[in-house]
N, C-alpha and C positions, 0 to 999 in steps of 0.2 A: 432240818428239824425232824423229828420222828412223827410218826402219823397216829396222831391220836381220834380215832374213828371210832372207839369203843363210847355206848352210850349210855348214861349211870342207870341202875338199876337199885329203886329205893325198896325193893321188898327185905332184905335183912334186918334184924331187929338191933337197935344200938344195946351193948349193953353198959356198964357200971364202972364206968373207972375215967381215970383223966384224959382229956386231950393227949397231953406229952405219951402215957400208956397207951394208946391207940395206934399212937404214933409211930412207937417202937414195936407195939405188935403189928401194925401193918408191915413197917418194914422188911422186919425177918418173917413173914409169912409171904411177902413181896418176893423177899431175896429167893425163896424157897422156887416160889412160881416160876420166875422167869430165871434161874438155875438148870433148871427142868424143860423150860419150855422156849426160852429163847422171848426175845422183847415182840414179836408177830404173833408168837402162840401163848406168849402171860396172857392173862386176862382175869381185867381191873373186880370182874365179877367173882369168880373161884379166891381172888384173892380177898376180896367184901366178905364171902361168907365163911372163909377159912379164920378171919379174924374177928367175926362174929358183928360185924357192924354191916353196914349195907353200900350198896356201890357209889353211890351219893355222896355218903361221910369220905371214903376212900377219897373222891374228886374235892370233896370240902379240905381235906388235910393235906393234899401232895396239890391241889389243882389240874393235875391230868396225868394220862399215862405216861407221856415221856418225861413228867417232872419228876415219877416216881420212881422211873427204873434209872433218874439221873444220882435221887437220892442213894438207892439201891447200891447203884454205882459206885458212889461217894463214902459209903458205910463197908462196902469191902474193902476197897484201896485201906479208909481208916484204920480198919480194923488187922488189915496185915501190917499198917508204919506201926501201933501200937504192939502190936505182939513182936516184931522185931526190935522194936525201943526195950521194950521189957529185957525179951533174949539178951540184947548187948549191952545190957547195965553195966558199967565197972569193967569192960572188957575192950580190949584193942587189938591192932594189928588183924594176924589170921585167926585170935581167937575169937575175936567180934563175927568174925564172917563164917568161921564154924557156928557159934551158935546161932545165928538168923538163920543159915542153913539145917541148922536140926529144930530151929523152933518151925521152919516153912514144911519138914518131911514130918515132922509131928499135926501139923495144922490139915496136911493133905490125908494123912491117916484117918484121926478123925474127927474133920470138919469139909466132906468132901462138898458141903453146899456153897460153901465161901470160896473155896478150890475153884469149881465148875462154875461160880457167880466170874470169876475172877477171865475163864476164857473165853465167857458170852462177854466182855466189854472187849475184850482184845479183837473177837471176830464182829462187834458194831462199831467197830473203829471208822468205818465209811461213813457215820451220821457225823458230823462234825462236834456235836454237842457232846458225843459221847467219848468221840478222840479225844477232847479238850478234857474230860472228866477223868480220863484214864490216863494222859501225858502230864496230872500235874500230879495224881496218884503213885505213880511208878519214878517222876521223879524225885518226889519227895523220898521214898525208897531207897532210889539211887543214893540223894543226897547224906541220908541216912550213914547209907553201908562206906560210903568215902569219909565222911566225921569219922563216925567210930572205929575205922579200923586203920586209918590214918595210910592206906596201900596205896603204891601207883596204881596207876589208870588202867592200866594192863591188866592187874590182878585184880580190880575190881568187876572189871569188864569182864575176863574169866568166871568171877563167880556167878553175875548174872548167865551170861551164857552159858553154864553150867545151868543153874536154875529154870532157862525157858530150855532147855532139853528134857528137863525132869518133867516141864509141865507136857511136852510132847508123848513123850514115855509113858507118862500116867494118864494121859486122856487115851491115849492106844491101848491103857490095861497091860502093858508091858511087865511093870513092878508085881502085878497081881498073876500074871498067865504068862511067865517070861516064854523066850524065842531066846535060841543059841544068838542069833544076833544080836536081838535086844541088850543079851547079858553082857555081849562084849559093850555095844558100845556105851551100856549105862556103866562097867565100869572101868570102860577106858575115859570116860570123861567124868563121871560126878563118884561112882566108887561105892555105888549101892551095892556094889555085887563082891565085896570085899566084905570080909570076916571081920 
């Protein structure tokens, strides 16, 4: 379990709106924190006052810090099956998987918080709680991308592998500050570097 050592701090002032709206502003002020700073360096506090309620309410609405960056967790994985559900509405085969693949290089464009949320759970994959959070997130994904595009295994398999090269590439700043190498090998495998 993650080590919840942080201890509430009720000087924030609550302000005006519903539970459920706190909720989802803590979240994405959550997501933002620990995006930036990794689950050791969020803190429940910076994230109390960024969302204008106090560290207390934070601990009253999620119960503790690893509960919240499980949430956290659980609202990106989300938030990526929906916007691939969306992309492959009405679409099959390799067109299903083109567009996941262009709705994932549009979402890393710009939404690079969910992007960066998405490889702080890949790299706390050693807390167990958090593996379990991200191995049912990714496969829902998986399962996604084999529905709707109805490919063998092979070619599905390709695409994600394709996809965790892009997320390597893009956490390198590769896409952004290419290297004669980079260029090859983003487009010997995923075809960024094509016209």
């Amino acid at each position: 379990m993650l080590d919840d050592s942080e201890t509430p701090d009720t000087s924030a002032p609550h302000s005006r709106s519903t539970a459920a709206e706190r909720r989802e502003r803590v979240l994405e002020v959550a997501m933002h924190e620990f995006s930036e700073r990794g689950y050791e360096g969020g803190s429940t506090q910076r994230i109390a006052a960024a969302a204008g309620i106090s560290q207390a309410y934070v601990f009253q609405l999620y119960g503790s810090k690893p509960r919240l960056f499980l949430a956290v967790i659980e609202r990106c994985m989300e938030d990526m099956l929906t916007l691939f559900e969306t992309a492959s509405s009405g679409r099959g085969g390799s067109a299903a998987l083109r567009a996941v693949g262009d709705a994932y290089l549009e979402m890393i464009a710009n939404d690079p918080v969910r992007f960066q949320m998405q490889l702080v759970g890949y790299a706390s994959c050693a807390q167990p709680d958090v593996r379990a959070a991200m191995r049912t997130g990714f496969g829902r994904v998986v399962e996604l991308a084999e529905q709707r595009s109805g490919l063998p295994n092979a070619e599905v398999a390709r695409f994600f592998a394709d996809g965790m090269l892009l997320n390597v590439v893009t956490a390198m700043g590769l896409t952004s500050e290419p290297t004669p190498w980079g260029a090859r090998l983003i487009d010997g495998s995923i075809g960024l570097g094509r016209g």
